[in-house]
C-alpha positions in Angstrom: 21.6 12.1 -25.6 19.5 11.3 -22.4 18.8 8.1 -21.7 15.3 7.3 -20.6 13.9 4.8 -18.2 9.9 4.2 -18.3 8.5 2.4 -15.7 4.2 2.0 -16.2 3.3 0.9 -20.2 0.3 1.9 -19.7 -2.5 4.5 -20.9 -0.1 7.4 -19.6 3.4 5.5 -19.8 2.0 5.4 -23.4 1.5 9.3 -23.7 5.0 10.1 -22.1 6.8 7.5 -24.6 4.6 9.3 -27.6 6.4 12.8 -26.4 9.7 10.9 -25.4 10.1 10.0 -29.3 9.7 13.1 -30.7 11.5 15.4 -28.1 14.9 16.7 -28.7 18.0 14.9 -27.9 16.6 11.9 -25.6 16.3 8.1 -26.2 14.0 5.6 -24.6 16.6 3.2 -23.4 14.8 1.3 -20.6 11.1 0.5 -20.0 9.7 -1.5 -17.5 6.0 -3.4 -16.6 4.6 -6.7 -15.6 3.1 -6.7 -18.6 5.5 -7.6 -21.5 3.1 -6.4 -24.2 2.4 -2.9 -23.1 6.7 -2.6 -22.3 7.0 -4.3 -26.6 4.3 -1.6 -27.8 6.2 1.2 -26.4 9.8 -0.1 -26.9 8.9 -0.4 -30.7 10.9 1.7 -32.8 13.5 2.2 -30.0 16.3 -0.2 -29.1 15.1 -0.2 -25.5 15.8 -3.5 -23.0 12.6 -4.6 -21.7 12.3 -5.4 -17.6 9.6 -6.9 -16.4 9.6 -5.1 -12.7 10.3 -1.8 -12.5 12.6 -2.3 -9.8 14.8 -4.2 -11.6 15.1 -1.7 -14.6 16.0 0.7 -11.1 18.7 -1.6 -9.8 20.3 -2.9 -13.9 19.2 -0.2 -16.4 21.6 2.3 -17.7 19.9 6.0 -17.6 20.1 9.1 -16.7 16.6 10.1 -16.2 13.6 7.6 -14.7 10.1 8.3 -15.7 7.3 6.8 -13.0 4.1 6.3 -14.9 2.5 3.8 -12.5 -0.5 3.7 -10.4 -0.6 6.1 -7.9 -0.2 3.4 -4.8 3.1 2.7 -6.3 4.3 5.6 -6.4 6.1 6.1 -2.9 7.7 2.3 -3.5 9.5 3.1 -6.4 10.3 6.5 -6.2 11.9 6.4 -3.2 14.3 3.9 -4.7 15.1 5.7 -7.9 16.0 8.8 -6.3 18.8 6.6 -5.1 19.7 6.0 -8.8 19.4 9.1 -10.9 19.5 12.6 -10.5 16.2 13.5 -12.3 13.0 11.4 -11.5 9.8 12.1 -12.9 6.7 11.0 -11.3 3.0 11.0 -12.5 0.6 12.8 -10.6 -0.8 13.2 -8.0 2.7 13.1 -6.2 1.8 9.7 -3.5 -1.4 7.8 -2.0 -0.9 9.5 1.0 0.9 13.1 2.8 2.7 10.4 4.7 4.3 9.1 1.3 5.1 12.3 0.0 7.0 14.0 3.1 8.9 10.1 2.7 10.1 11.6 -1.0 10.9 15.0 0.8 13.0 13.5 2.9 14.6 11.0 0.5 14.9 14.1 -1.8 16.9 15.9 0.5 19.0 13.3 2.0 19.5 12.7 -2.0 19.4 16.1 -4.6 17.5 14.2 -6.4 15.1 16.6 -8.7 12.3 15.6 -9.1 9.3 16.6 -11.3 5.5 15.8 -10.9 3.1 15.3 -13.6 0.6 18.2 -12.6 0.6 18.9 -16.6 -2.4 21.8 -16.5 0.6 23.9 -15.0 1.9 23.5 -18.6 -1.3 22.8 -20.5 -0.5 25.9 -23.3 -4.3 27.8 -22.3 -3.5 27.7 -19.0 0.2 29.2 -19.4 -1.5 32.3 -21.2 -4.0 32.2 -18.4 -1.2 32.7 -15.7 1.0 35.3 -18.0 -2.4 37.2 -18.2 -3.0 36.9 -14.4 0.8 38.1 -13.9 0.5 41.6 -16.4 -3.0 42.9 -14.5 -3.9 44.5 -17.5 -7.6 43.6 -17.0 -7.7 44.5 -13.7 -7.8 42.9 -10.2 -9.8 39.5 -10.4 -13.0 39.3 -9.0 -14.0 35.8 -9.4 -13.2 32.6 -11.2 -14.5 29.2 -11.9 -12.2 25.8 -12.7 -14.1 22.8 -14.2 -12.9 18.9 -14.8 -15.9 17.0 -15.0 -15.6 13.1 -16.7 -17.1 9.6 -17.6 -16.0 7.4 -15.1 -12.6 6.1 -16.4 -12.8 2.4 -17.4 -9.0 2.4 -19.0 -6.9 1.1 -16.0 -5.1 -1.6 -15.0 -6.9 -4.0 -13.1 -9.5 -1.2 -12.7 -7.3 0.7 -10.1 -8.7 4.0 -10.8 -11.9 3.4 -9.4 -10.9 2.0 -6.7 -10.3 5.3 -4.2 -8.1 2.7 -1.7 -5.5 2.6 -4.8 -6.2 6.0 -6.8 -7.7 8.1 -4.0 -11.3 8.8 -6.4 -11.6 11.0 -8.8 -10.4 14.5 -6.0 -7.1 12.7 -6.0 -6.6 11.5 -9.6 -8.3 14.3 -11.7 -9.8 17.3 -9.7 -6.2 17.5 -7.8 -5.2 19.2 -11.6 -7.4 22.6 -11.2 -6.9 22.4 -7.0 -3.2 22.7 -8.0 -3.6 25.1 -10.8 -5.5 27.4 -8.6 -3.1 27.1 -5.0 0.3 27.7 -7.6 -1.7 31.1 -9.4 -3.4 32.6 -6.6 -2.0 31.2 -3.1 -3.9 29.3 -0.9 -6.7 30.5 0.3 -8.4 32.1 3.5 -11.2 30.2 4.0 -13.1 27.6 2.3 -16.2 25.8 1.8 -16.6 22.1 0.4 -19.1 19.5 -0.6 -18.5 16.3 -2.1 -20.8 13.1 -2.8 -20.0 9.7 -0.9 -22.6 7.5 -2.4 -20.5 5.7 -4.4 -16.4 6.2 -6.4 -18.0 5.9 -9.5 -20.1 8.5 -9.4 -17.8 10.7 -7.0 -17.9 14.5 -7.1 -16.1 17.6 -5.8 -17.2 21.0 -5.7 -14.9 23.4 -3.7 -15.3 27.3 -2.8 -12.4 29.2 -2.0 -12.5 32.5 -0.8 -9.5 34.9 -0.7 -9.4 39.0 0.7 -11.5 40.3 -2.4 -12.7 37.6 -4.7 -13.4 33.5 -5.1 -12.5 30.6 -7.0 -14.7 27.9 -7.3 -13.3 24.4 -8.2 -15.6 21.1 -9.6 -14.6 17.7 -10.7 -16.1 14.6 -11.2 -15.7 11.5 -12.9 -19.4 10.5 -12.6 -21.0 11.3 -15.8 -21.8 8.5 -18.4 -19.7 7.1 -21.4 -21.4 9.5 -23.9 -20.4 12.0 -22.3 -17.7 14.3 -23.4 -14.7 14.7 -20.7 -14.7 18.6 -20.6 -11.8 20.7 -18.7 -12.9 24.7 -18.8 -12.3 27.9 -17.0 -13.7 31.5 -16.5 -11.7 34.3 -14.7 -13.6 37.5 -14.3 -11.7 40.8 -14.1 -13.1 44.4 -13.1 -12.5 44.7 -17.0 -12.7 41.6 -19.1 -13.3 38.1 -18.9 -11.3 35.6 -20.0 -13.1 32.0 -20.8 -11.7 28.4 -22.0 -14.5 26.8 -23.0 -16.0 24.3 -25.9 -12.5 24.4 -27.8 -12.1 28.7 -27.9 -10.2 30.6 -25.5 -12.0 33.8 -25.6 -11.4 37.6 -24.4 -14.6 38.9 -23.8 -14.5 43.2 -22.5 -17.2 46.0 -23.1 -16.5 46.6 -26.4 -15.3 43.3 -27.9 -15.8 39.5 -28.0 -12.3 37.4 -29.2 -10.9 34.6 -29.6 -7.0 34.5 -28.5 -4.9 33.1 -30.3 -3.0 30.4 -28.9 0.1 28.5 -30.8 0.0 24.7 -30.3 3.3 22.3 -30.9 2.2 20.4 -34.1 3.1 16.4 -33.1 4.0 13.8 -35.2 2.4 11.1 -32.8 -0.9 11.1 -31.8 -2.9 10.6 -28.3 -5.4 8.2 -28.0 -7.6 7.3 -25.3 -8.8 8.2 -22.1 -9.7 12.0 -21.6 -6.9 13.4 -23.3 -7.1 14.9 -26.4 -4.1 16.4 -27.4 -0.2 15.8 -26.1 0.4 19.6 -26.2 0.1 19.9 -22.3 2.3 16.8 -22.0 5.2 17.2 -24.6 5.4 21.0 -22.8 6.0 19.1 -19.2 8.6 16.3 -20.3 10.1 18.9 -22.6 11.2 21.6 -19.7 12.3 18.4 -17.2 14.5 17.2 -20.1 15.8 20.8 -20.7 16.9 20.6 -17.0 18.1 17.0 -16.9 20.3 18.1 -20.1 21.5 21.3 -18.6 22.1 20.3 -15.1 19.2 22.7 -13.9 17.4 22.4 -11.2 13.7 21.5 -11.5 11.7 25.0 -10.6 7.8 23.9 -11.8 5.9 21.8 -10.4 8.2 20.3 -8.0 8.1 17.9 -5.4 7.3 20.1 -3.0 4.6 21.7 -4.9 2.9 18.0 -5.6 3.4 17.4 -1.8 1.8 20.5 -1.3 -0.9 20.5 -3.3 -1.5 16.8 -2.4 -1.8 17.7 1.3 -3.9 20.8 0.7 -6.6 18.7 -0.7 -6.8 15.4 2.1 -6.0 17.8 5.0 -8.5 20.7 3.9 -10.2 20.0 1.1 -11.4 16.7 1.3 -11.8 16.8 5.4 -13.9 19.5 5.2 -17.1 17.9 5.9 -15.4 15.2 6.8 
């Protein structure tokens, strides 16, 4: 049985605890925040000890695996102290505040062996998966040009509203549009060239729109968190082959070619516990992630998706390229 250590109680500390409860063979035995509440409402049910700093559940907790579900400034603080702790660390996304942060964890990590995970979840969100198994058979053809969409109400759910503050979460490019910016660099590669346009008028209303162009086709990628409370948070894409297109859109992930239009089947884990909140709809994506870095932890493995280095990565692709742009 693995032993679990949560640090963050909050919205998404919440979601991994939901997953942690009904995934095979692992036990929350630790969980950790400032605010003893959140730490009672996810320790309930569990015979987990209760720590009111995260860094103290680091330096007295029992585990074998920690799980870092804190705002993203804190993120470089305490993981770089729990790779001196366990073997397997999880850390939300996006992977540190800052590229200087994140080559601090690369060189922790290898000073270490500590494997680490990052919580770049579309990489295991189940449409996406088929997406990238579809991409890898070329059945359909060579791709010719594709679309990625994340658009948002501005999020009101976080602590001491850190999200909207960019000096904390880096805006909405670092906290939500990083998701389809890392889909996109781990299927096709980064890019040859590129062509970017944001807003800077104000956090709230921030948005990203991001044209990438490769030898014989391009990807456009668009986030925001800008829109208003009524409406929906949507998260869609459209790949067009030479001979089909394949579209997740309004809830149906559709095959569309000459001759037909269908809707592909796609078979969802059935959860006992429910999300709530935020943008997130289901835990699918998320039950998917924690259950392949548990499978590792369990069998000594090391951690092959979404890596470290692939957070780093995909972290400094959009505040070196991306972002600076127009900069």
């Amino acid at each position: 049985m693995l032993k679990i250590g949560l640090i963050g109680c909050g919205f998404m500390g919440a979601m991994h605890a939901n997953c942690y409860k009904v995934l095979p063979d692992v036990e929350i035995t630790a969980v950790a925040d400032i605010r003893r509440e959140k730490a009672e409402e996810i320790a309930a049910g569990t015979n987990a000890t209760i720590y009111g700093d995260g860094m103290d559940l680091i330096a007295q907790a029992d585990v074998d695996i920690i799980d870092i579900c804190l705002p993203t400034f804190l993120h470089a603080e305490y993981a770089l102290a729990a790779m001196d702790k366990v073997k397997y660390l999880f850390v939300e996304k996006p992977v540190t505040l800052t590229v200087a942060e994140s080559e601090q964890l690369l060189k922790k990590q290898a000073e270490t062996g500590c494997q680490v995970q990052i919580g770049q979840v579309i990489r295991f969100w189940d449409e996406y998966v088929a997406l990238r198994n579809i991409l890898a058979e070329g059945k359909y053809g060579k791709v010719v040009n594709a679309n990625f969409r994340r658009i948002s109400p501005t999020p009101e759910w976080g602590w001491q509203d850190w999200l909207r503050n960019p000096t904390l979460s880096g805006g909405a490019a670092q906290d939500l549009h990083i998701h389809d910016v890392d889909y996109v660099l781990s299927v096709f590669g980064e890019p040859a060239n590129l062509y970017s346009v944001r807003n800077t008028l104000s956090e709230e209303k921030s948005y990203v729109n991001t044209l990438l162009s490769y030898d014989d086709f391009a990807v456009s990628v668009e986030g925001t968190w800008g829109l208003p409370a009524t409406h929906p948070f949507q998260a869609t894409f459209r790949v067009v082959f030479e001979n089909a297109v394949v579209e997740n859109d309004g809830g149906k992930f559709m095959l569309y070619t000459a001759d037909s239009a269908e809707e592909i089947a796609i078979e969802k884990k059935e959860l006992a516990t429910a999300a709530a909140g935020g943008n997130i709809s289901d835990l699918g994506g998320y039950y998917n992630e924690l259950l392949y870095f548990t499978t590792c932890a369990a069998n000594g493995k090391p951690v092959e998706q979404a890596t470290l280095s692939d957070g780093a990565a995909s972290l400094k692709f959009l505040l070196t390229k991306e972002l600076a742009f127009n900069a």
